[in-house]
C-alpha positions as CSV (number, residue, x, y, z in Angstrom):
1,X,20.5,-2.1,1.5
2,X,20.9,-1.9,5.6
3,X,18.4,-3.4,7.6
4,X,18.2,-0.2,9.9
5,X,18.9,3.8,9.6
6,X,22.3,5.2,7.9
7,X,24.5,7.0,10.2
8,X,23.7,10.5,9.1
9,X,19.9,10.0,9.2
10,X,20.0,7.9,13.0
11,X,17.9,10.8,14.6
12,X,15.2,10.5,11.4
13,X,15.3,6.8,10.4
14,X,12.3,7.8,8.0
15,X,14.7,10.3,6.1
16,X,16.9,7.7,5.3
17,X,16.7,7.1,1.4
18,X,19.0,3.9,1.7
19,X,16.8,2.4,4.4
20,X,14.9,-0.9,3.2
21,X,11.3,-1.3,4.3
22,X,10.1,-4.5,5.1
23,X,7.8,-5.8,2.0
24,X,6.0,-8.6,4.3
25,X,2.9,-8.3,6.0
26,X,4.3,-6.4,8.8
27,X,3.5,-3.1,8.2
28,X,0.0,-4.3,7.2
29,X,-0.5,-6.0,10.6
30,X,0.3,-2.3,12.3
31,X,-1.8,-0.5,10.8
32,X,-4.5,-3.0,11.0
33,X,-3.9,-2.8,14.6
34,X,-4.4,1.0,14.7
35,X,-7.6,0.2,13.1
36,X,-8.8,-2.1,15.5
37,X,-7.9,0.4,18.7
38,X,-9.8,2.9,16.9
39,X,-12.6,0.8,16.9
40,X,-12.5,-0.7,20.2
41,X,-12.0,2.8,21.9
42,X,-15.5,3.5,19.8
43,X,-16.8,0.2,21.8
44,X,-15.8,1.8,25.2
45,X,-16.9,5.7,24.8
46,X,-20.1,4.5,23.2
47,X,-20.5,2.9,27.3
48,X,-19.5,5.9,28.5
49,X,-21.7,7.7,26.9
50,X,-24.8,5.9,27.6
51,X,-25.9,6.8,30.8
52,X,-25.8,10.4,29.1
53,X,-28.9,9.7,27.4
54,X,-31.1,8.4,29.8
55,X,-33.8,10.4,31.7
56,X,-32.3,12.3,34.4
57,X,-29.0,12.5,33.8
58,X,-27.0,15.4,35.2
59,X,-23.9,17.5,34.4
60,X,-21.6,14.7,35.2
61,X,-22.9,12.3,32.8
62,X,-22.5,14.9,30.2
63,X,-19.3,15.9,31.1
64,X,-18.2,12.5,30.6
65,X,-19.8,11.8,27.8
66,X,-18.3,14.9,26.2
67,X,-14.5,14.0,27.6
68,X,-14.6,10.7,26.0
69,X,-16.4,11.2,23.1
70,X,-12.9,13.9,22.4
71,X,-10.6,11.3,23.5
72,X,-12.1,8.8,21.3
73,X,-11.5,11.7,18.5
74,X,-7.6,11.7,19.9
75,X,-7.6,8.1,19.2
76,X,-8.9,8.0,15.9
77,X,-6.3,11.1,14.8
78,X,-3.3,9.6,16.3
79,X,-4.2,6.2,15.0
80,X,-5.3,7.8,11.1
81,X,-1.8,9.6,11.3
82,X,0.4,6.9,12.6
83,X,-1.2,4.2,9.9
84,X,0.1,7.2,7.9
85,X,3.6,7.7,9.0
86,X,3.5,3.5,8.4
87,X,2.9,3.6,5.0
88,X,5.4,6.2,4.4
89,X,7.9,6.2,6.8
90,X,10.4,3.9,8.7
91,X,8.8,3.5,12.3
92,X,11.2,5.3,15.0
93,X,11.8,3.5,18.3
94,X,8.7,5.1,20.2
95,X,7.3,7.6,18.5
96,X,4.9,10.6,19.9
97,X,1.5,8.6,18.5
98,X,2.4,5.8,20.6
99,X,2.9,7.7,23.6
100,X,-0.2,10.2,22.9
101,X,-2.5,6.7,22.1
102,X,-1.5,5.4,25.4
103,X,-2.4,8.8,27.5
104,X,-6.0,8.6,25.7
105,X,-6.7,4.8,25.9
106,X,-5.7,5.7,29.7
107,X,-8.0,8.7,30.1
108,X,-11.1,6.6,28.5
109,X,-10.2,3.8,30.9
110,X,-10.3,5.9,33.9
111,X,-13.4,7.8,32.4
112,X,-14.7,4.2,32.3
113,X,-14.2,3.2,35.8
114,X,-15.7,6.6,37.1
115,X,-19.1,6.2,35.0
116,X,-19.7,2.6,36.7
117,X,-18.9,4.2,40.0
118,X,-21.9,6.5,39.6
């Protein structure tokens, strides 16, 4: 068995049937990881959403509360369907969840630093 992707299946490493996976704690470990960003994004929109709820909040706290509580839903998808792709799959170089994860954890960050600022 090769250790990486056959050379008719190098654009799809996951389609590769001669492809061994890695039977050590490894893939575990990822999607354990996915896990815990899920859950720490949940630890960050629940701040952002917070000064939603208090008397007196206007349109902006809403709006932020709203725009994070959907990119905490991003998260969450891309994290349930790359844990997935892990159990299923050969992981690619850098695949589309990685990139769409970062662009999220990003947007939450900034959403972040804009709710202290008010």
């Amino acid at each position: 068995m090769s250790a990486g992707p056959c050379a008719e299946h190098h654009g799809d490493p996951g389609a590769c049937a001669a492809l061994s996976r890695d039977p050590g704690a490894s893939p575990e470990r990822t999607r354990l990881a996915w896990r815990r960003t899920g859950l720490s994004a949940a630890a960050v929109v629940l701040l952002i959403v917070r000064p939603a709820f208090v008397p007196g909040a206007g349109p902006a706290e809403w709006l932020a509360a709203a725009a994070a509580m959907a990119a905490w839903a991003g998260i969450v998808a891309v994290s349930l369907h790359r844990a997935r792709d892990l159990r299923t799959r050969f992981p690619g170089p850098v695949p589309r969840s990685v990139r769409a994860c970062a662009l999220l954890v990003t947007a939450l960050a900034v959403l972040g630093g804009w709710v202290v600022m008010l």
